[in-house]
C-alpha positions as CSV (number, residue, x, y, z in Angstrom):
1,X,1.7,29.7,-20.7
2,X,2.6,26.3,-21.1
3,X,5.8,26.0,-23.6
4,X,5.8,22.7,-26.1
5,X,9.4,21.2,-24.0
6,X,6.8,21.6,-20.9
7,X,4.9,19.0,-22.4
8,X,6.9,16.5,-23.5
9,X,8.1,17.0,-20.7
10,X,5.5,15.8,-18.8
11,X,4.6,13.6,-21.4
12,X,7.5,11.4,-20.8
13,X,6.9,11.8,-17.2
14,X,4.0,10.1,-17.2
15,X,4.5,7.4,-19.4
16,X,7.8,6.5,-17.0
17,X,5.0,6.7,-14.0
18,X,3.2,4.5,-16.2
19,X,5.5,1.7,-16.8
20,X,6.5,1.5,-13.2
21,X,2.7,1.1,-12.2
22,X,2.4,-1.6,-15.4
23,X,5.1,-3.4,-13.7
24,X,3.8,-3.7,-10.0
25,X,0.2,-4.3,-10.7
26,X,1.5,-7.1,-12.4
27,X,3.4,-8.2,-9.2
28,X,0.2,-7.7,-7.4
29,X,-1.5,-10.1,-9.8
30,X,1.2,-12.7,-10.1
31,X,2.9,-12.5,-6.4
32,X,1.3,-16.1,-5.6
33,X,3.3,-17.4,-7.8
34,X,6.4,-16.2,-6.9
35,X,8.5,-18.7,-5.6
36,X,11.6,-18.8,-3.9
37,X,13.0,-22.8,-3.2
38,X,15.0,-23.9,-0.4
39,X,17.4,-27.0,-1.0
40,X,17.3,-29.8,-3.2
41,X,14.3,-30.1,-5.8
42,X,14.1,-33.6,-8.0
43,X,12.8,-34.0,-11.5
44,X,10.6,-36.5,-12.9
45,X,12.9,-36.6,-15.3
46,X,16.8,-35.3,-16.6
47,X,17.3,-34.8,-19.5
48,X,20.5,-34.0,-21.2
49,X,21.7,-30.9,-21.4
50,X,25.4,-29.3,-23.2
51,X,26.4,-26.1,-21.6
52,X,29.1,-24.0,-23.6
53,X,31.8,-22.1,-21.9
54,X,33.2,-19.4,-24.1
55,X,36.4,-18.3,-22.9
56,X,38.7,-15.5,-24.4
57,X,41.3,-14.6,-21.7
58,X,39.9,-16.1,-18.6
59,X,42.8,-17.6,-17.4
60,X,42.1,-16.2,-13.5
61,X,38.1,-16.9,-14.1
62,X,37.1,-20.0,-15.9
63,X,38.5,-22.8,-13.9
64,X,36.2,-21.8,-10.8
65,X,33.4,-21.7,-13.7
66,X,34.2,-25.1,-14.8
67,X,33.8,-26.2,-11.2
68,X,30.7,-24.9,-10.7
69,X,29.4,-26.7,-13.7
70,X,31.0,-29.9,-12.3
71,X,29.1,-29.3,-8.6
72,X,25.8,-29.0,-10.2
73,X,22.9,-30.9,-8.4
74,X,22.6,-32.7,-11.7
75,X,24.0,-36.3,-12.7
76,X,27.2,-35.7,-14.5
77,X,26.1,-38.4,-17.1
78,X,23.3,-35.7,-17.9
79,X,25.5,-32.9,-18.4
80,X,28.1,-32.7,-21.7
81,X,30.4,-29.4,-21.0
82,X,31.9,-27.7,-23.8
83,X,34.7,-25.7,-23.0
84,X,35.8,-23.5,-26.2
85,X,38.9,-21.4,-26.4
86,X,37.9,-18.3,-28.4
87,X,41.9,-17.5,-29.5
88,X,42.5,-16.7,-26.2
89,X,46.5,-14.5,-26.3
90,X,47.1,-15.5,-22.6
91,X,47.1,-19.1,-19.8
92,X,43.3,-19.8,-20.8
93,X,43.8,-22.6,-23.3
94,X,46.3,-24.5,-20.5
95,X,44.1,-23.8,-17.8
96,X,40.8,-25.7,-19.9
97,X,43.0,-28.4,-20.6
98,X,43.5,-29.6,-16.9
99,X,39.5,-30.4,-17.6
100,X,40.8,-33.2,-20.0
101,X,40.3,-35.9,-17.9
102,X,36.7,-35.7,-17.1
103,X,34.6,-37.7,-19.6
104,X,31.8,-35.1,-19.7
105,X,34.0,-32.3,-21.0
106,X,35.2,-31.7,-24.4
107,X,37.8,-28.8,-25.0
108,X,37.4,-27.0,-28.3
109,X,40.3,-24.3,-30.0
110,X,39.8,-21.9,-32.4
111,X,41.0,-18.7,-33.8
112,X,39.1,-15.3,-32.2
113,X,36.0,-14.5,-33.5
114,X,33.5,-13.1,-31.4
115,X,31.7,-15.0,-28.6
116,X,28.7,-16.0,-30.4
117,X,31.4,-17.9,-32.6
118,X,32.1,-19.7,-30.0
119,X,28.7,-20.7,-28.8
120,X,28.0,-21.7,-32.4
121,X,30.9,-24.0,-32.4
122,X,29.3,-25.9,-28.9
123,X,26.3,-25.8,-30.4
124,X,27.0,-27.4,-34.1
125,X,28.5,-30.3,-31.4
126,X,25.7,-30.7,-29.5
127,X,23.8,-33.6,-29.0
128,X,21.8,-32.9,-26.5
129,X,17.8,-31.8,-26.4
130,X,19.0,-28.7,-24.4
131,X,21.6,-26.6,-24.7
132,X,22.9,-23.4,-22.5
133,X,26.2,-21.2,-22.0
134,X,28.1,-20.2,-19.3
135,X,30.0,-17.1,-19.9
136,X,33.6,-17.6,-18.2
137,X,33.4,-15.3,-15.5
138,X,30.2,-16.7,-13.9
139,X,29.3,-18.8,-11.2
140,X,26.5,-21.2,-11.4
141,X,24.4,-22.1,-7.6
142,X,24.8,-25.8,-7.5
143,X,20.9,-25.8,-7.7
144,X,20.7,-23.1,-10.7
145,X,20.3,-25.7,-13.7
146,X,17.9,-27.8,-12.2
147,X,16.1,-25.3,-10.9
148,X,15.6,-23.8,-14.6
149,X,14.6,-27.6,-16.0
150,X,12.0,-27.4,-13.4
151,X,10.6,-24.7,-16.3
152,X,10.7,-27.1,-19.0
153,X,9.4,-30.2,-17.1
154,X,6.1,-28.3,-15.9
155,X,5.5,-26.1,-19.0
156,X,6.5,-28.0,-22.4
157,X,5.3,-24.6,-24.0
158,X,8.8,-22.7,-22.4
159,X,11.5,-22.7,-25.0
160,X,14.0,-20.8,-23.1
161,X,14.2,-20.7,-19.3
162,X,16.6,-17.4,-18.3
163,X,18.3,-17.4,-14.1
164,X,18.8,-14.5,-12.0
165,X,22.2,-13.0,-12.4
166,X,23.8,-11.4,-9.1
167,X,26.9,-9.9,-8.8
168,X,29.9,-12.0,-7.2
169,X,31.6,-10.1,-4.3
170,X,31.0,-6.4,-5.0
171,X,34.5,-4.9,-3.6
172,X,34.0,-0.5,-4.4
173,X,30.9,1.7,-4.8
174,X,30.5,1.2,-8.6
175,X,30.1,-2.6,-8.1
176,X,27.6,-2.4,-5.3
177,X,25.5,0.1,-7.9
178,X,25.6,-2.8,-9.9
179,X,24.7,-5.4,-7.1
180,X,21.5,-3.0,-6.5
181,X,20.9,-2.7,-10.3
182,X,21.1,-6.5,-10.7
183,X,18.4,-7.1,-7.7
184,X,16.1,-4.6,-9.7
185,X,16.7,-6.6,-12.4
186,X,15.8,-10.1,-10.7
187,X,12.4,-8.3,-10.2
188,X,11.8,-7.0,-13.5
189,X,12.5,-9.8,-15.3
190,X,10.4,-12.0,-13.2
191,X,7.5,-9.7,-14.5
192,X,8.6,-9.4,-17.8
193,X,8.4,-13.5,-17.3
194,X,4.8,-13.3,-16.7
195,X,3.9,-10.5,-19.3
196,X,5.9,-13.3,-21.8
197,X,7.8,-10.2,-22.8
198,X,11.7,-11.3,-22.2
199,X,14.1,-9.3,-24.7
200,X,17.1,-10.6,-23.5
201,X,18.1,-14.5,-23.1
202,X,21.9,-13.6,-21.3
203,X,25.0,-16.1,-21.5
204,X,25.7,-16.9,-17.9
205,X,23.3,-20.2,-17.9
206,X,20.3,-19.5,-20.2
207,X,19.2,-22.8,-21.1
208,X,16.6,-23.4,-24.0
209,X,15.6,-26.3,-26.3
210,X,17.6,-27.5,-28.7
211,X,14.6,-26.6,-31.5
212,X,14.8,-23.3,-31.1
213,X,18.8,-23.4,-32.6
214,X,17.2,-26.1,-35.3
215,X,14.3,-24.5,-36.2
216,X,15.5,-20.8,-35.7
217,X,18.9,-20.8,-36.8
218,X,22.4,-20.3,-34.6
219,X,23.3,-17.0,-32.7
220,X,24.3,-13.9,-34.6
221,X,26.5,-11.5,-33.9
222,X,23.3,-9.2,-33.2
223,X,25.3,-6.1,-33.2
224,X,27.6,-7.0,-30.2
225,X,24.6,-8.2,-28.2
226,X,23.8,-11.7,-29.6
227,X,21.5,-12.8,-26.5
228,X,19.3,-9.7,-26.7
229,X,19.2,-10.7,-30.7
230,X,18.2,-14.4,-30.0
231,X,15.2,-13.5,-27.7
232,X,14.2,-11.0,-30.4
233,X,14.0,-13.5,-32.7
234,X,12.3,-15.9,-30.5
235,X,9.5,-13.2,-29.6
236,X,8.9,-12.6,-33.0
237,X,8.5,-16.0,-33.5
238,X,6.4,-17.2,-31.2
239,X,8.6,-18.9,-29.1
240,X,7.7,-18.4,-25.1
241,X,10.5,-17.3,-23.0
242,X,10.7,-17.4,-18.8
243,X,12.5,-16.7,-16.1
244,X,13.6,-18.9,-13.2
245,X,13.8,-16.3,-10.1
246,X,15.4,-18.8,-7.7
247,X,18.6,-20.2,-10.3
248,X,21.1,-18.2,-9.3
249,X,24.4,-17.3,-11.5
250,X,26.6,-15.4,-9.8
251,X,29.2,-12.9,-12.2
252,X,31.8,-10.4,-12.3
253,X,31.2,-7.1,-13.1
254,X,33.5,-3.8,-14.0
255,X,35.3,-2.4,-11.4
256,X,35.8,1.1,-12.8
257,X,33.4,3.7,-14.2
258,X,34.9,3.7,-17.1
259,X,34.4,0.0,-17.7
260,X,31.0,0.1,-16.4
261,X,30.0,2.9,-19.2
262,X,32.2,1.0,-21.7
263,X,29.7,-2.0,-20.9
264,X,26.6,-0.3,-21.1
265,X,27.4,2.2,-24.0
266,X,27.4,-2.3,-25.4
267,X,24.1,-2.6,-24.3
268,X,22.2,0.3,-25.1
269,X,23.7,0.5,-28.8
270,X,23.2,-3.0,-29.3
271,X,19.5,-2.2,-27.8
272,X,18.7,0.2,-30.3
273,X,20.0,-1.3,-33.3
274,X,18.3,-4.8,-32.5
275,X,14.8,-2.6,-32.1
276,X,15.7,-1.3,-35.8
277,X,16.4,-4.5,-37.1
278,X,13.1,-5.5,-35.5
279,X,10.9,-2.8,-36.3
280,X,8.4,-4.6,-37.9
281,X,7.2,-5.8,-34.6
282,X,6.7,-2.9,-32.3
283,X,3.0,-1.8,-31.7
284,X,1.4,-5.3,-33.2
285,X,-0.6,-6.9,-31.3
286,X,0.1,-10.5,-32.6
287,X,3.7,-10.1,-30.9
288,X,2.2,-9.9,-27.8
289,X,3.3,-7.6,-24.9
290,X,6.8,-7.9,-25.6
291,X,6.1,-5.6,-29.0
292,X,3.0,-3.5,-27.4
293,X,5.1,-2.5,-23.8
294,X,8.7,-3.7,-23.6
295,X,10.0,-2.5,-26.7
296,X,8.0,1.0,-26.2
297,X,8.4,1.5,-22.8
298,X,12.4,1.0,-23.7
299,X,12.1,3.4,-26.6
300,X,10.6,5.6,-24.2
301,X,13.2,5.3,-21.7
302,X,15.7,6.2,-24.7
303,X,13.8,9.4,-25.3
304,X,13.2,10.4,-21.5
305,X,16.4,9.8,-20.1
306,X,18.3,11.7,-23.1
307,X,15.6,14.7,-22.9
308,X,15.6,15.2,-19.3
309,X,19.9,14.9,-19.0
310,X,19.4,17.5,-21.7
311,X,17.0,19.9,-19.9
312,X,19.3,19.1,-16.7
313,X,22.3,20.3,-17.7
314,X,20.5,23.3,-19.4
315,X,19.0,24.2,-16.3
316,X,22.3,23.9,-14.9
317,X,23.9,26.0,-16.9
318,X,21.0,28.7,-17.0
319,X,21.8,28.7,-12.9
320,X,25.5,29.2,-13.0
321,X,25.2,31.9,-16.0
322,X,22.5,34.0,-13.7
323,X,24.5,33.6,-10.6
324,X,27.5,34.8,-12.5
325,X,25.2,38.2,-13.5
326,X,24.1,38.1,-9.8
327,X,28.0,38.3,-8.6
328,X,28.8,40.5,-11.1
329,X,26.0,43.1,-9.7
330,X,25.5,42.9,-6.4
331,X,28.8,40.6,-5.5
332,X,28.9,37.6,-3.7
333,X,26.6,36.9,-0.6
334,X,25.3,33.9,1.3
335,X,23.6,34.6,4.5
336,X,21.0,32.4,6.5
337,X,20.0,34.6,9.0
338,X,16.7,34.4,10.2
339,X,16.2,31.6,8.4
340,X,12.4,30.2,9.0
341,X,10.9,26.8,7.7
342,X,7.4,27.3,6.0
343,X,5.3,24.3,4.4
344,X,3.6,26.9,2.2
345,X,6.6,27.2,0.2
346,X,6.8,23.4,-0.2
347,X,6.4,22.1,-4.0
348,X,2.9,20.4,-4.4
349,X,2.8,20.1,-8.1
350,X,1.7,17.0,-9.5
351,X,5.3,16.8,-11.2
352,X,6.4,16.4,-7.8
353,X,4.1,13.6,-6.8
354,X,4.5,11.6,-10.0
355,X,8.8,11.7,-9.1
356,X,8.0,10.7,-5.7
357,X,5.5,7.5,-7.3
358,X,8.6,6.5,-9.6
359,X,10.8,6.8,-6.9
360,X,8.9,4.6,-4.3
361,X,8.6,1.7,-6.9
362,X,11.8,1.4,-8.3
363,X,12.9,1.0,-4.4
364,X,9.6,-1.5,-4.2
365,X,11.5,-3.4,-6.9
366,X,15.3,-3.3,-5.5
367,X,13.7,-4.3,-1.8
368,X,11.2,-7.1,-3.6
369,X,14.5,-8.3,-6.2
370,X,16.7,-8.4,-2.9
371,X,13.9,-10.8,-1.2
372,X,14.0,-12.8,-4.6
373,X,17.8,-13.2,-4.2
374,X,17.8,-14.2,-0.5
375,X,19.5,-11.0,0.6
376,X,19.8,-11.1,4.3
377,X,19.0,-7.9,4.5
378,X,16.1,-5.9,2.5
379,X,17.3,-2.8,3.4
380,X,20.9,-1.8,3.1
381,X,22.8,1.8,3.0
382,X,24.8,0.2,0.1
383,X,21.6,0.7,-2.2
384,X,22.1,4.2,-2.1
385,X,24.8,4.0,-4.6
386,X,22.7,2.9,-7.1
387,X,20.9,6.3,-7.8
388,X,23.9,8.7,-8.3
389,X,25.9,6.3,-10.1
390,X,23.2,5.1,-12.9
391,X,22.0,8.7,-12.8
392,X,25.5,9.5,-14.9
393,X,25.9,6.5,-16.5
394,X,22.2,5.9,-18.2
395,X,22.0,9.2,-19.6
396,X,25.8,9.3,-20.6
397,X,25.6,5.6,-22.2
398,X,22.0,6.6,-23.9
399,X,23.6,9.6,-25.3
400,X,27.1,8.4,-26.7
401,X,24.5,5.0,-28.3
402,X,21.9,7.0,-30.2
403,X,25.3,9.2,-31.4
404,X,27.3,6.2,-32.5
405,X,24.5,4.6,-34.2
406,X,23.7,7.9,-36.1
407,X,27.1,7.4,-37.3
408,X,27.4,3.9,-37.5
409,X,30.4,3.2,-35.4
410,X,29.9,0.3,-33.5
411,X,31.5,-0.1,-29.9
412,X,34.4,-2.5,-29.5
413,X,33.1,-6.3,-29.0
414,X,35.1,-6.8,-25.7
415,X,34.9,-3.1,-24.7
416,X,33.8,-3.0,-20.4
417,X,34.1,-6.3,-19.8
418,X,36.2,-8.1,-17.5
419,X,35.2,-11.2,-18.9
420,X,35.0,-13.0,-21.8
421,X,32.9,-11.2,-24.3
């Protein structure tokens, strides 16, 4: 007899399989338009844009940042960079101020308060039709912001043009996770781009119009997340949001586990509280897909991942409590004598099958996110991380978010970052 944890068990199985499918029949229908460009693109037109660099203790970070601003494929006349010192405790203010010199920049200090803080400051001096932020541990591709005009030039619909973050020179297991993770992530929000379902708009070079800030209002804090709170905001609003596959930022990311979790635990509670604060919008169909399948399917992913790392380490324990009976009974014994392989005793459930689909196109997705990002190589041993170290950390990070927004204790701004905010 089927018990009720059987299915909702299955339940959430199948609406996983059914995300992963949503996603690569729409890569099936889009793929023409997938583009990946090679060298040096020109506009009809540049307009000018202001890109914020927030820095709080980025002394060994931001001046490569700054460079990379300076390098652009984009005239310098064109391009007004804020650099703001968010109360920075160590070199970072001395370091910005070598920048003096250049007539583009303008170096703002202020006491600490918060990264978006910072970004409002750039953006209350902005002048610009276009503004954008460079977190101060990223890397902008010299072809990255012109690239993401491209967007604006050919669709004067797009309000907010997001790049493809990779990871800068992955050095131990948990960064190469990350590496993989980001490559899924090229892919999936590519299609997210198409479904005009985008919920987050993240600091390292997200450019948008200057009327969104005017007509919209200036970031909030957005419980610790203030991008994923700005393209909430813009969805809700009608504001159309894509994604530039081919602008490349490159960023640092946690070298340690617990770093990594500190990061995500971040994430996931500032996903969950934004999707309360934005309730309103989920199932209505005048908020497109991005209220009908990204915030589900997210919810979804909430529930799954936290049921089945429940049932997992039930299971777990069930097997270690029976095979303590068994020893205590019989005592311990391991033999594999006469050991003989027979298919008949292979699982064919339909549980089985339905893994084995998920499976297949979340590697579709890393292979098809590492094409995106010019890997040189689709296939890599180094993707294998990615599986048993998420596989700890989602359902860990899920957990400890749901449990500190229950309480109401909110996860330090800076905590698993190295860099700025």
């Amino acid at each position: 007899m089927t018990s009720i944890f059987d299915i909702i068990f299955y339940i959430l199985v199948f609406l996983s399989v059914y995300g992963q499918v949503f996603y690569f029949v729409t890569f099936l229908e889009n793929r023409k338009k997938i583009v990946v460009r090679d060298g040096i693109i020109k506009l009809k037109d540049y307009p000018s844009v202001t890109i914020t660099v927030p820095c709080w203790n980025e002394e060994t970070t931001v001046e490569r940042t700054v460079q990379s601003l300076l390098n652009l494929n984009y005239p310098q006349d064109k391009l007004k960079i804020f650099l703001v010192d968010d109360g920075s405790t160590d070199n970072t203010l001395n370091v910005i101020n070598e920048f003096t010199a250049y007539e583009n920049i303008k170096i703002f200090h202020k006491e600490n308060g918060g990264k978006y803080t910072a970004v409002n400051l750039g953006l209350k001096n902005s002048e610009t039709d276009f503004f954008g932020c460079l977190d101060a541990d990223s890397f902008a591709d010299r072809e990255s912001l012109v690239r993401i005009m491209s967007y604006f030039e050919k669709d004067p619909k797009v309000m907010a043009v997001a790049p493809s973050l990779l990871v800068e020179d992955p050095k131990n297991i948990i960064q190469n996770a990350q590496k993989v993770e980001y490559h899924m992530g090229v892919y999936l929000k590519k299609m997210l781009g198409f479904l005009g379902a985008i919920n987050v708009t993240p600091g390292p070079l997200t450019i948008f119009r200057k009327k969104v800030f005017d007509d919209l209002g200036y970031y909030r804090n957005g419980h610790n997340t203030e991008d994923m709170e700005m393209a909430f905001r813009m969805q809700k609003n009608g504001y159309k949001i894509d994604h530039c596959n081919d602008a490349f930022v490159h960023t640092n990311t946690p070298q340690t586990f617990r770093k990594l979790f500190g990061q995500r635990l971040r994430w996931i509670y500032g996903f969950i509280n934004n999707s309360i604060d934005y309730r309103d919008v989920i199932f209505r169909k005048k908020y497109g897909n991005f209220a009908t399948f990204t915030l589900p399917l997210a919810a979804v992913s909430v529930i799954s991942v936290s049921y089945l790392f429940g049932k997992m380490i039930y299971n777990l324990g069930n097997f270690i409590y029976l095979k303590i009976i068994q020893y205590k009974i019989i005592g311990f014994s391991f033999k594999l004598k006469n050991f003989i392989f027979d298919p008949f005793f292979i699982n064919v459930q339909s549980l089985v099958f339905l893994s084995l689909i998920i499976s297949v196109l979340v590697i579709f997705g890393i292979i098809f996110g590492r094409k995106m990002s010019k890997e040189k190589k689709l296939f890599s041993y180094k993707m294998l991380y990615f599986f048993p170290v998420f596989m700890v950390i989602a359902p860990l990070g899920l957990l400890k978010g749901i449990y500190n927004t229950i309480l109401q204790r909110k996860p330090d701004w800076r905590q698993g970052v190295n860099s700025n905010f």
